[in-house]
N, C-alpha and C positions, 0 to 999 in steps of 0.2 A: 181358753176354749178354742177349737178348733175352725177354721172356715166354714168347712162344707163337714155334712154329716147324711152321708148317701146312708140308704137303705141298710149297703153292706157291713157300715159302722165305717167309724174314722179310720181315717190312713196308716196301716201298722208299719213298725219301724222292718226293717229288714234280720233284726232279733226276736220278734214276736209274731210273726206274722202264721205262724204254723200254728201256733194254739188259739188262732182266732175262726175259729165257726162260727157258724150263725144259725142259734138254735132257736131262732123264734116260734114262740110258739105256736101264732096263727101259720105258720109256713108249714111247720111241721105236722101239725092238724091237719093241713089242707092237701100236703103229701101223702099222711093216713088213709084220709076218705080217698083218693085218688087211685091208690093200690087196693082198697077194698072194693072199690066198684071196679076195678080191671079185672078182679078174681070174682065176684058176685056176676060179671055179665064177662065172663069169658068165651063162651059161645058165640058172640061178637067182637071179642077183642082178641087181637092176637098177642097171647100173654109174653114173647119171649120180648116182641118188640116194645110189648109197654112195658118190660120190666126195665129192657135198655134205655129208653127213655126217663124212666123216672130216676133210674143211676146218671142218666148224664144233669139230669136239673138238681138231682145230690148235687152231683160236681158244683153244677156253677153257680146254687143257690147256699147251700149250707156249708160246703167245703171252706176250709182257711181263704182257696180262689176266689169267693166273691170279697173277703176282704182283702186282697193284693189287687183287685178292679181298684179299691178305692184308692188307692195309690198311687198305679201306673193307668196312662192312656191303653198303653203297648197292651194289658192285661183284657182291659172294657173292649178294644176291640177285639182279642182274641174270646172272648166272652159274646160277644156280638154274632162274631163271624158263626160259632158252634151254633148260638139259635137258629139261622137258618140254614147251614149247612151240614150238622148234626142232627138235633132235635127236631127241628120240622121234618124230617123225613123220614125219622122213626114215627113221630105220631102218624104222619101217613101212613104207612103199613100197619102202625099198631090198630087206627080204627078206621083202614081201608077207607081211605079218603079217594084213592083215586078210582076207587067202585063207584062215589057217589056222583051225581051231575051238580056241582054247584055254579052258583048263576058268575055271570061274567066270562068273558073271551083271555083265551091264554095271552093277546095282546095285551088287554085292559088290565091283568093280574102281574106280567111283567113289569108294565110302565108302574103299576101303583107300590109293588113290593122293592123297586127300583128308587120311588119316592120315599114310600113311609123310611127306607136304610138310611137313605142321601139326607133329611127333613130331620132323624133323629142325632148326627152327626154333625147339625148347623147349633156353635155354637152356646145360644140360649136356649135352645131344647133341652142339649147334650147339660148343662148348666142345670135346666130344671128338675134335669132328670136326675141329676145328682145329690139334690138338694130336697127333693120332698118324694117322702114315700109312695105318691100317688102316682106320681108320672114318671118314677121309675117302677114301678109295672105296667103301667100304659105303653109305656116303651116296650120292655120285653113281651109282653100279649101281644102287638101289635109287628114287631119283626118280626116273631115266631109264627102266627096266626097269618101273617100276609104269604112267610116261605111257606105254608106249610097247603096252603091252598093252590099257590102260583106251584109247587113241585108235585101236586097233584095235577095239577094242567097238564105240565112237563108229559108223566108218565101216561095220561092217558091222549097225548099229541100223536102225530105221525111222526116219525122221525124226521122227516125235515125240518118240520115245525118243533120237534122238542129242540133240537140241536139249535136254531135262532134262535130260543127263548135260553137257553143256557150261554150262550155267544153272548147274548145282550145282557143277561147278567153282569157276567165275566166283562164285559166292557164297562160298566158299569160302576163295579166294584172298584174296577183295575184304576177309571178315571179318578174317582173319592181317594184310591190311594197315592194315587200320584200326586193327587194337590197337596196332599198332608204331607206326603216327604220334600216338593220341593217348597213348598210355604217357606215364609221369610222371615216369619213369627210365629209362635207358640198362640195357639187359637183356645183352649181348651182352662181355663180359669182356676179349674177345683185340683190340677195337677201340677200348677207355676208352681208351689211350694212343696208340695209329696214327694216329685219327683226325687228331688235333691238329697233327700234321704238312702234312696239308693242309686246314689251317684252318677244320674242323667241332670240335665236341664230338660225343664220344659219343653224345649224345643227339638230336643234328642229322643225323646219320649217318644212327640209324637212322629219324629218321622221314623225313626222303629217302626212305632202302631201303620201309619204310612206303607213302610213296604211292606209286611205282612200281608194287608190288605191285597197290598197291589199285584204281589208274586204269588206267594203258597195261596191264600187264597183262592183269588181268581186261577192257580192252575185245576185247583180243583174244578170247576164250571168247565172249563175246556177239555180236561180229561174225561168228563162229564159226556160233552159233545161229542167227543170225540170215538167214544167207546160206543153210542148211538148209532152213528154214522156208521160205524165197521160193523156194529150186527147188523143194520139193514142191508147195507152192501152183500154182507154175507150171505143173504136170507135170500136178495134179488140172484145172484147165483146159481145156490143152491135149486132155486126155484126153474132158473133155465136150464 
């Protein structure tokens, strides 16, 4: 029997791992209703973005990809990372979130969305989440629903203000992956063994997963920033 038995299903060997989907059927149900009521209230939804979005939660829900999470760290957090820097920001546009006034300050949705990543990434979360159906969705609701509120902040900020909340991100992230690549031990329990299957340690896993986080990641936030910053520039300009 195996250790751990995530959501995604057990850890596939590096020969099987392509015909491993995950066709459950309460997911696939709950994907259904989710695409009918994007076309049932389209007048409200913008269909192109919710379609984009429900292909990328294909990807990283039903695809062979949710069962190589089970495997590799290096995969969970490139799985991670798309929740809020993917998918949350398609839902915003798909049902114009940054039209709406939701409660809390761009600060207070920073430091929390900064928390629940950091909070999910501390060992026996990350452990729990592997190990029971329940709080591996609580996990993913809970990154994606924090990015997806806090990137509506973003957009509906001034530009100074959106560009510090993508800066602190980007630091943010940047710090979580720095610990992971230079750590001195292998942190993550449900991976000590999977790993080895395709030819990392534990340890090599996660500092992978580590710089991912720390580099391409966080370039995005900055480039993010950055691209902000030059339209208002351009606009103050223009404007003189």
């Amino acid at each position: 029997m195996p250790l751990w038995l995530p959501y995604c299903g057990e850890a596939p060997l590096p020969t099987e791992w392509l015909v491993r989907w995950n066709l459950d059927p309460v997911l696939l149900t709950a994907m259904a209703g989710l695409a009918l009521a994007a076309w049932r209230y389209r007048d409200r939804v913008r269909a192109g973005y919710a379609a984009a979005a429900l292909g990328v939660a294909v990807f990283l829900f039903v695809s062979p990809f949710c069962a190589l999470g089970s495997a590799l760290f290096t995969v969970r957090i490139l799985h991670d990372v798309a929740l809020a820097a993917v998918l949350a920001p398609l839902l915003v546009a798909a049902l114009r979130l940054h039209r709406t006034d939701l409660p809390g300050s761009p600060v207070l949705w920073t430091a929390l969305h900064a928390m629940i990543f950091w909070l999910w990434h501390a060992p026996p979360l990350y452990a729990a989440a592997m190990s029971s159906d329940l709080a591996f969705w609580v996990m993913q609701v809970t990154i994606a629903g924090s990015a997806a509120v806090w990137r509506a902040k973003v957009v509906r900020a001034e530009a100074p203000a959106a560009a510090a909340m993508l800066l602190a991100t980007m630091v943010s992230m940047g710090a979580l992956g720095a610990l992971l690549t230079f750590a001195p031990r292998a942190f993550y329990e449900p991976h000590w063994i999977s790993a080895r299957a395709w030819g990392l340690s534990a340890l090599e896993d996660q500092q992978i997963a580590g710089i991912v986080m720390w580099a391409p990641a966080s370039l995005v936030y900055l480039l993010a920033a950055l691209a902000i910053l030059y339209r208002a520039l351009g606009g103050e300009k223009r404007a003189a």
